[in-house]
C-alpha positions in Angstrom: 0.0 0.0 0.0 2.0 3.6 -0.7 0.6 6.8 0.9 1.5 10.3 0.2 2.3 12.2 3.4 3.5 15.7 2.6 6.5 17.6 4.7 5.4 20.7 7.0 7.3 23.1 4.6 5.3 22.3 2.3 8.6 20.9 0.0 7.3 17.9 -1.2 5.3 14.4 -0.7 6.9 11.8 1.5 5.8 8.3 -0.4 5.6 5.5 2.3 5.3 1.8 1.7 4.4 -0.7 4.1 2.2 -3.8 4.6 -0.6 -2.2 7.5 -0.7 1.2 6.6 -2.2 1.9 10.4 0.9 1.0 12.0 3.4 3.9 12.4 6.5 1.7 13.1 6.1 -0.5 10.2 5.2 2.7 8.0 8.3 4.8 9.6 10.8 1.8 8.7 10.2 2.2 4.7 9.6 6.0 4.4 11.6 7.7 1.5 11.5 11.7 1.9 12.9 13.9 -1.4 16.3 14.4 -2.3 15.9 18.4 -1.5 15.8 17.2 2.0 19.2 15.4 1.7 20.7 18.7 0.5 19.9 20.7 3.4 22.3 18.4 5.3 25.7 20.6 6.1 29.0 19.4 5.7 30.9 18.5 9.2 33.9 16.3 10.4 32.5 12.9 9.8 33.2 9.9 11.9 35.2 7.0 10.2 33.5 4.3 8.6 32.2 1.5 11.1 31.1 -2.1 10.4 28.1 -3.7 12.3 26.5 -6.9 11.6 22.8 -7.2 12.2 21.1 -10.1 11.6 24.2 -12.1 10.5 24.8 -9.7 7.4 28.0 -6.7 7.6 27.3 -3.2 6.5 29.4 -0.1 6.3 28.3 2.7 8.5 29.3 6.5 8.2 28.5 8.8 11.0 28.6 12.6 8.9 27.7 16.5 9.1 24.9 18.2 11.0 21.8 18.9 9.7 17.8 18.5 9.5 16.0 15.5 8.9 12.4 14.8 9.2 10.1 12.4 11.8 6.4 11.9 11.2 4.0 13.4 13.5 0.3 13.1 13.9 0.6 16.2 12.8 2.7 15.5 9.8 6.5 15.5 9.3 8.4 17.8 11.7 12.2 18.3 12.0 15.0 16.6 13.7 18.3 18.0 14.3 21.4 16.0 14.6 24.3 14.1 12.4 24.1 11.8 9.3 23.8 8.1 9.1 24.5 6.7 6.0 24.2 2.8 5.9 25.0 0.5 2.9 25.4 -3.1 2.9 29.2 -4.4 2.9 28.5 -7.4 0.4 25.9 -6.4 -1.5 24.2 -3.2 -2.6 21.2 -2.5 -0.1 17.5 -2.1 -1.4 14.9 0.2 -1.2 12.6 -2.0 0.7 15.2 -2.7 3.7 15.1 0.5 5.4 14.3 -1.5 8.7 17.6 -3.7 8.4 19.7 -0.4 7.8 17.7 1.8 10.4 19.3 -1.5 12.8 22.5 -0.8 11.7 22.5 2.9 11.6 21.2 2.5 15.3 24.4 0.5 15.8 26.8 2.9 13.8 25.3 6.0 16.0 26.6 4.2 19.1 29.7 3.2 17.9 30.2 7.0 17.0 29.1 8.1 20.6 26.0 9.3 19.6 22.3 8.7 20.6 20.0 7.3 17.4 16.8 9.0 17.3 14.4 6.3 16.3 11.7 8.5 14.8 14.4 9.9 12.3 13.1 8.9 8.7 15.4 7.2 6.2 15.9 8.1 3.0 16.8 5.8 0.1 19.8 7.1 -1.8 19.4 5.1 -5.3 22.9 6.1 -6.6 24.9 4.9 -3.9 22.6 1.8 -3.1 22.3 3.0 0.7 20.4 4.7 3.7 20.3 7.7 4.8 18.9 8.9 8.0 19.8 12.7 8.1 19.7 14.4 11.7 19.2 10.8 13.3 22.1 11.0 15.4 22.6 13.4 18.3 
């Protein structure tokens, strides 16, 4: 089922997909916001590249910049402030519809940097680089 949510700046639709449309948790784990949103990400020091295995398979995780990212709200998508996670798989090239696996291992790639994840953070799928990004998701 896909649903169009649209950001509270009015920049553009969010396009969900998930199995029970009802349940926010499922919904947040396979949200995909706009590029634009990406771009508004500043440049920072970022943290090396860590490895974390979830679920018996390795991914590459890169702790990067400051910036906005967006969490969905009763009241639609509202901002959240905090660094870069971008997550993509070591062997092979993540997909769209894994945002839950990589949201688990940007969790674990937030720690490892000495940050706190912010669960509600929504991940973006970055086509060209086969990965996840969750932009502000880790204070």
């Amino acid at each position: 089922m896909a649903t169009a949510l649209h950001t509270a700046a009015g920049t553009g639709p969010l396009r969900c997909r998930s199995a029970a449309a009802g349940l926010m948790a499922v919904a947040l784990a396979g949200c995909v916001a706009p590029q634009d949103e990406l771009d508004r990400v500043g440049a920072a020091k970022a943290v090396p590249l860590a490895e974390v295995v979830v679920d018996g398979r390795a991914f590459s995780v890169q702790v990067e910049g400051r910036g906005t990212g967006l969490r969905l709200t009763a009241d639609g998508a509202r901002p959240v402030e905090g660094r870069l996670v971008r997550v993509a798989a070591s062997a092979s090239p993540l997909a769209m519809d894994e945002g839950a696996v990589a949201k688990k291992a940007a969790r674990q790639g937030c720690g490892k940097a000495g940050g706190r994840f912010n669960e509600v953070a929504i991940g973006v799928y970055e086509r060209s680089g086969a990965a996840w990004v969750f932009a502000g998701a880790c204070a």
